[in-house]
C-alpha positions in Angstrom: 0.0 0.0 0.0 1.3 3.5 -0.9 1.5 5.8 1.9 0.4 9.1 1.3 0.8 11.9 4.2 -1.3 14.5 5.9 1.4 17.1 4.3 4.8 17.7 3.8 7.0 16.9 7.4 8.5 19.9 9.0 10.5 18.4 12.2 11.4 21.8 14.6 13.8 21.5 17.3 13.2 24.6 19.9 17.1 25.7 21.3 18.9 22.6 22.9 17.4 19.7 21.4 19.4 19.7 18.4 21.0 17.0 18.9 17.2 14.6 20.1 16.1 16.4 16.7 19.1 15.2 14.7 18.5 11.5 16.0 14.5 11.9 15.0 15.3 13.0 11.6 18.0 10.1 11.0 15.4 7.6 11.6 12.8 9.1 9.8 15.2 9.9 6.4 16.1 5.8 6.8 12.5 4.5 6.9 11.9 7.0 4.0 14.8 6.3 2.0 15.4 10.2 1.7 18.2 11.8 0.1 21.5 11.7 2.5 21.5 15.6 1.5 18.5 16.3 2.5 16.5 16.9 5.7 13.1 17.0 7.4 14.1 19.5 9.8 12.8 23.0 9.9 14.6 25.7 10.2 13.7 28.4 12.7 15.3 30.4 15.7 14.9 32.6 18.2 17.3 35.8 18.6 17.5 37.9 21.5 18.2 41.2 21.9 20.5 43.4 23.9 17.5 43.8 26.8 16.6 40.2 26.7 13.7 40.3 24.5 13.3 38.2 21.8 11.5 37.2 18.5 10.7 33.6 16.4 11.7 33.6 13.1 11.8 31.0 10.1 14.0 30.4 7.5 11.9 28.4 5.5 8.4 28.2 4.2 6.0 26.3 6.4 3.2 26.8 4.3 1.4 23.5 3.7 3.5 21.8 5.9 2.2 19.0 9.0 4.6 20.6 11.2 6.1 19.2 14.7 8.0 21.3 17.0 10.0 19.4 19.9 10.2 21.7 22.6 12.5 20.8 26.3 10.9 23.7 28.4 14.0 22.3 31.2 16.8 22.6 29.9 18.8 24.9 31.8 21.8 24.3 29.8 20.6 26.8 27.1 21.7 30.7 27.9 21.2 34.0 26.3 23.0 37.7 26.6 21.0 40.4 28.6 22.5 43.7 29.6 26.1 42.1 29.2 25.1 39.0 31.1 25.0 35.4 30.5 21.2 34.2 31.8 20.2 30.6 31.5 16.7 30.1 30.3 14.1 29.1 32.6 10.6 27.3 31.4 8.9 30.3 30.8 11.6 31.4 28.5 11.5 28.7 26.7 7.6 28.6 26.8 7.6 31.9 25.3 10.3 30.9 22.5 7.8 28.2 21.5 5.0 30.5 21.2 7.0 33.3 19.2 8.0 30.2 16.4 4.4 29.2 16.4 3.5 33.1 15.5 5.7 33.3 12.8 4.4 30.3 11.1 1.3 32.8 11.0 -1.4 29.9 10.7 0.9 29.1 7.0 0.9 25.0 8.3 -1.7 22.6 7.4 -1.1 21.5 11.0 0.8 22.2 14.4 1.5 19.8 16.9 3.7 20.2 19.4 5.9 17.5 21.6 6.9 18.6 25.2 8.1 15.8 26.7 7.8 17.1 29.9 4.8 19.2 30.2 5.3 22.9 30.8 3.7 23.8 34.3 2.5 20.2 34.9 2.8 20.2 38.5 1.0 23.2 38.8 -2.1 21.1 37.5 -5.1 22.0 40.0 -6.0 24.5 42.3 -5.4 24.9 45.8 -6.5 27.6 47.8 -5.6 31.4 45.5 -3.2 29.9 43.2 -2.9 30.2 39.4 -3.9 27.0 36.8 -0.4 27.3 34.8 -0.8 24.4 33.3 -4.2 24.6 32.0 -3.7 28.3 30.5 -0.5 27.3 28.6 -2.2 24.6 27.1 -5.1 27.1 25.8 -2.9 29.6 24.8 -1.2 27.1 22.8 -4.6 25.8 21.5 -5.6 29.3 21.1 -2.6 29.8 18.5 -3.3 26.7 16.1 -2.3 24.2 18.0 -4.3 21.1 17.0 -2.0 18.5 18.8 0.0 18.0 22.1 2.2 15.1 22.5 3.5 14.9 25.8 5.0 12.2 28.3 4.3 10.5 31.5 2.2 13.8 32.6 2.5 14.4 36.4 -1.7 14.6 36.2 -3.0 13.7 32.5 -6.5 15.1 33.1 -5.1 18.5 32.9 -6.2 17.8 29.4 -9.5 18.4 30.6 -8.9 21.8 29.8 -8.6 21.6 26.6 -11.3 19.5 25.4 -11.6 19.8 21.9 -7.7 19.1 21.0 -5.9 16.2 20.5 -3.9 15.7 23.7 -1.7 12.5 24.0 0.0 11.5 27.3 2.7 8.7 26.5 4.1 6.4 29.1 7.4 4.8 28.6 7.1 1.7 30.3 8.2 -0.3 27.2 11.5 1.2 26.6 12.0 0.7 30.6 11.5 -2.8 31.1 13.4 -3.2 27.3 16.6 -1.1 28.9 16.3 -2.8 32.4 16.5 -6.1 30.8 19.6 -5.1 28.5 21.6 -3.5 31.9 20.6 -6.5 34.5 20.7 -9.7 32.6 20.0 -11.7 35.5 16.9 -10.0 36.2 14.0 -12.1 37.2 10.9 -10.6 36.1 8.3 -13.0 38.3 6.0 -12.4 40.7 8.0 -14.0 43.0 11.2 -12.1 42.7 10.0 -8.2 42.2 8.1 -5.6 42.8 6.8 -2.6 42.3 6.8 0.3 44.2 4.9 3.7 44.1 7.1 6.1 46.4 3.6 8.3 46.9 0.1 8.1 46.3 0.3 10.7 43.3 2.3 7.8 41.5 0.6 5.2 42.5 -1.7 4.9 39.0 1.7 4.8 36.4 2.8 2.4 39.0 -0.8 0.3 38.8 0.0 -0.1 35.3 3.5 -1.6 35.1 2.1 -4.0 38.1 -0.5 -4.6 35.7 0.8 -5.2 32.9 3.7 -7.6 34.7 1.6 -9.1 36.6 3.3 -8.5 39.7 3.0 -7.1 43.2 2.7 -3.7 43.8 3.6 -1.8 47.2 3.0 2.0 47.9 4.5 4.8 50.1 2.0 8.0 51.4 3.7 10.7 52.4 3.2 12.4 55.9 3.5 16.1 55.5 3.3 18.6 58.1 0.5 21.2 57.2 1.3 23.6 59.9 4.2 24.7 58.1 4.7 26.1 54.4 8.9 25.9 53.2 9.4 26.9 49.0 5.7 26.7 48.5 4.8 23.2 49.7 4.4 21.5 53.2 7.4 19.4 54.3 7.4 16.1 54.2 7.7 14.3 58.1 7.9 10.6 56.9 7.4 8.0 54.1 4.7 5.2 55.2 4.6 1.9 53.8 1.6 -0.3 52.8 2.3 -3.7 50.7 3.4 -6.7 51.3 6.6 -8.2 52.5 9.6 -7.3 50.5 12.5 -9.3 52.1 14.5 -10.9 49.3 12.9 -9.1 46.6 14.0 -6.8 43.7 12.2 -3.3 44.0 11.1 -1.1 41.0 10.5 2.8 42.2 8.3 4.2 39.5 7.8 8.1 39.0 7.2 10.8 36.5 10.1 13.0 37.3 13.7 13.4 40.2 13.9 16.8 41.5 16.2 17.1 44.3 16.1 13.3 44.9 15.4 13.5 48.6 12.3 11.8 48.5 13.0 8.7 46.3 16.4 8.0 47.8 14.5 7.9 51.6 12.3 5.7 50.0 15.1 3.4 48.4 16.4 3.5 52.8 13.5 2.4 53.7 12.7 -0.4 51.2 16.4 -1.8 52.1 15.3 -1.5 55.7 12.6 -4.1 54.7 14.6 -6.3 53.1 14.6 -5.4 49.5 17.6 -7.3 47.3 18.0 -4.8 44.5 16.4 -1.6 43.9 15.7 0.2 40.6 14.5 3.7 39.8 11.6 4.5 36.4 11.8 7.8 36.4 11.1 9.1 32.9 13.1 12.5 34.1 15.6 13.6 35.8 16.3 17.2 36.7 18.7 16.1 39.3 18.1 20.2 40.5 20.3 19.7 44.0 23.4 18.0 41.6 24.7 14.3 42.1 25.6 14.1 45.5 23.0 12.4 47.2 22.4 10.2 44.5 26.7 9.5 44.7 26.6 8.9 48.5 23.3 6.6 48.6 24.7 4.3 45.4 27.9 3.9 47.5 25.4 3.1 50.6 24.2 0.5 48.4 20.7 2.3 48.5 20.0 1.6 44.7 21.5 -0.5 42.2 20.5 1.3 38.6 18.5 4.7 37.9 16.8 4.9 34.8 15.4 7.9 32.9 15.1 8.9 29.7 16.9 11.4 27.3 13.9 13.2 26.1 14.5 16.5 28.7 18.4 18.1 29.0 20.5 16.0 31.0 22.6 17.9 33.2 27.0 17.4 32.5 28.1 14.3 34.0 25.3 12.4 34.5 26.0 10.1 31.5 29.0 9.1 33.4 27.8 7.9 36.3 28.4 4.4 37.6 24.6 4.3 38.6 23.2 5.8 35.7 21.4 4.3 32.5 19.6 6.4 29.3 16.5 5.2 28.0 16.9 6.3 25.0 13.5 7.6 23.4 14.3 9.0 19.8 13.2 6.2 18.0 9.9 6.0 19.3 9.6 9.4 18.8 10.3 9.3 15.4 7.9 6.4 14.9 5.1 8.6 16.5 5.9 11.6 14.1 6.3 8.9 10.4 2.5 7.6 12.1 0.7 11.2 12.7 2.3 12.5 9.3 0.9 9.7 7.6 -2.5 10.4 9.3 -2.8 6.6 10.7 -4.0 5.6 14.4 -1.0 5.8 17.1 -3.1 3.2 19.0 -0.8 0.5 19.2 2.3 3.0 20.4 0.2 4.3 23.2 -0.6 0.6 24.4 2.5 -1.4 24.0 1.0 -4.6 26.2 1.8 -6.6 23.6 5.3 -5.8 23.3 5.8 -5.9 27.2 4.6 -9.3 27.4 7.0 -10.4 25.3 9.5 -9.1 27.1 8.8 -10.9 30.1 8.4 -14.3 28.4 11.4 -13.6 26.6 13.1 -12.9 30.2 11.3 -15.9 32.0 12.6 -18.2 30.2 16.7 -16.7 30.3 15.6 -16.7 34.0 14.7 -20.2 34.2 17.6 -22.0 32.2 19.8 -19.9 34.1 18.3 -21.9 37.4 18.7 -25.1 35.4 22.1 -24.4 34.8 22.9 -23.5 38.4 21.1 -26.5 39.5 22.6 -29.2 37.3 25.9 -27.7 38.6 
C-alpha cells in the first residue's frame, strides 16, 4: 500500500534539542529512503536582543506543511545575553520561544502539533487555595494559536487535558523502553512475581505504577507521604515521613516508578526504607531527571548500596556528567519518537504506540525463560 501523508513533514527542534532532533530526523530519512543531503528539519530560531527580549523567526516556508515542534521547556543548559550577562533560560523562557515560532508560522501550516516531553507547568495542575492553573492556561494559549496536537510524556496529572477539550492531547508512558533497557543493563533479572516488585514512592504515582504492576503481573507496594501542614517551606508542606503499605519485600528486587527526580530526597528515603525491609536490588523509572540539588545524594546513597541502577530517559536536557555515572542508564526515546511523528504524518492511528502490552509481554516471556535455564544451569551444577 502507498503511503500518502497529511502534508509535507517539517521536524522543529526549539534551542537545545538539536542533537534529540538530529536522531528523530535520521530515523525518519532511513524509513523514508530520503536523500543523504536532505532533511526533514525546519529551520527556525529565536534571537535575543540586547535587553533580553526576543523574537521567532523562520527560515523556510512552512506553508502547507504537517509541522512538529520538539520543545525541552528544562533545559537549563541553554543561555542568552541580557544587559552584558549570561542568563540561562528558565521554562517560561523557553515557553515563550515556543509561542513566538508558532507566530511566525502565521497559521501558514496545514497542522501544528507540538511534543513537550515534559509538560510545561505540569505540576502546577489544579487548584489549591488562591493559586494560578499554569498548566491549564498554557495549554489554551497554545490551542488558542493553532495548535491542534500536544504530545506529551508521563504527565505528572493527564486530566489536565481536561482543559482543553476539543484538541488532541496525548500522554505517552514509557514503560516499554523501561522494562526493554532494564533487561539489556541487569541480565540476570528475574521478572516474576515471585522475585520483584513494584513500588509507588507516593500516592500521586501510585496509578503509572498500577500499570506496570499490571501489565507484569506483579506485586505492587506503595508509600503515602506524611506532611506537616502547619508549616509552608518553598511553597509546599514538608514532608515528616514515608509510610509503607504492601506486602513483605524481604528478598525481593524493587522497581520505584515516578514521573520526574527533582532534588532526589524523596525517592532516595524511600530506596532507605525499602532496604530497611529487606529489599535485594532496587531500581529507579523515572522518565526525568532534573537532578536540580546536583549528584551528590544520589553519589553517596549508590555507594550506601541504597539503589542498584536509575533509569530515565533522554527526552528533557541532562545535566553534565550524568552520563558518566556508575549508577546511571539512558532510556533512549528517539526512535519511538520518530515512529510517532512517520504515524501522525501519515495520518494513521498511534493506537498501538500508546498501548505497548503486547510488546511488554513479550519481554517478560522472553526474560522468563533466560531466568529459568539460568536456574537449570545453576542446579545441574
Amino acid at each position: 500500500m502507498r503511503d500518502t501523508y497529511f502534508g509535507d513533514l517539517s521536524v522543529i527542534g526549539m534551542k537545545g534539542c538539536d542533537k534529540f532532533v538530529d536522531q528523530v530526523d535520521f530515523y525518519l530519512r532511513e524509513w523514508r529512503s530520503h536523500d543523504e543531503d536532505a532533511s526533514f528539519i525546519g529551520s527556525a530560531d529565536c534571537p535575543r536582543f540586547g535587553s533580553g527580549e526576543g523574537k521567532g523567526m523562520l527560515n523556510e516556508s512552512m506553508r502547507g506543511h504537517d509541522v512538529y515542534i520538539y520543545s525541552d521547556c528544562f533545559n537549563h543548559g541553554v543561555t542568552y545575553r541580557m544587559f552584558g550577562q549570561c542568563i540561562p533560560m528558565s521554562p517560561d523562557d523557553h515557553f515563550q520561544d515556543l509561542k513566538r515560532v508558532i507566530a511566525a508560522i502565521g497559521g501558514k501550516a496545514r497542522r501544528i502539533t507540538v511534543i513537550m516531553p515534559m509538560l510545561y507547568e505540569g505540576r502546577q495542575h489544579k487548584r489549591n487555595s488562591r493559586e494560578s492553573l499554569d498548566c491549564a492556561i498554557a495549554l489554551q494559549e497554545l490551542v488558542n494559536m493553532g495548535v491542534q496536537n500536544i504530545i506529551t510524556f508521563d504527565a505528572h496529572d493527564s486530566r489536565v487535558s481536561n482543559a482543553i477539550p476539543l484538541t488532541g492531547f496525548d500522554n505517552v508512558r514509557p514503560t516499554y523502553q523501561m522494562l526493554k533497557a532494564l533487561v539489556r543493563e541487569i541480565p540476570d533479572i528475574s521478572l516474576s512475581n515471585e522475585d520483584i516488585m513494584v513500588i509507588s514512592p507516593d500516592e500521586g504515582a501510585i496509578n503509572r505504577s498500577m500499570y506496570y504492576a499490571s501489565v507484569m503481573g506483579i506485586d505492587l507496594g506503595m508509600f503515602y507521604k506524611r506532611r506537616n501542614y502547619a508549616v509552608v517551606i518553598d511553597g509546599k508542606n514538608p514532608i515528616e515521613a514515608h509510610e509503607y503499605l504492601g506486602k513483605d519485600l524481604k528478598g525481593k528486587d524493587a522497581i520505584v516508578v515516578d514521573d520526574m527526580i527533582s532534588s532526589g530526597e524523596s525517592i532516595i528515603d524511600v530506596s532507605r526504607q525499602l532496604k530497611e525491609r529487606g529489599a535485594k536490588r532496587i531500581f529507579f523509572f523515572v522518565s526525568f531527571g532534573l537532578f536540580t540539588a546536583g549528584f551528590d545524594t544520589f553519589d553517596k546513597a549508590y555507594e550506601e548500596g541504597l539503589f542498584t541502577k536509575c533509569f530515565t530517559t533522554n527526552l528533557i536536557y541532562h545535566p553534565e556528567g550524568l552520563i558518566d555515572k556508575p549508577w546511571y542508564s539512558e532510556v533512549n526515546m528517539c526512535k519511538y519518537v520518530a515512529l510517532m511523528i512517520d504515524t501522525l504524518n501519515k495520518d494513521r492511528s498511534v493506537s498501538t504506540l500508546l498501548n505497548p502490552v503486547k510488546k511488554i509481554h513479550h519481554i517478560l516471556e522472553e526474560q522468563n525463560k533466560k531466568t529459568q535455564l539460568q536456574q537449570s544451569f545453576i542446579k545441574d551444577i
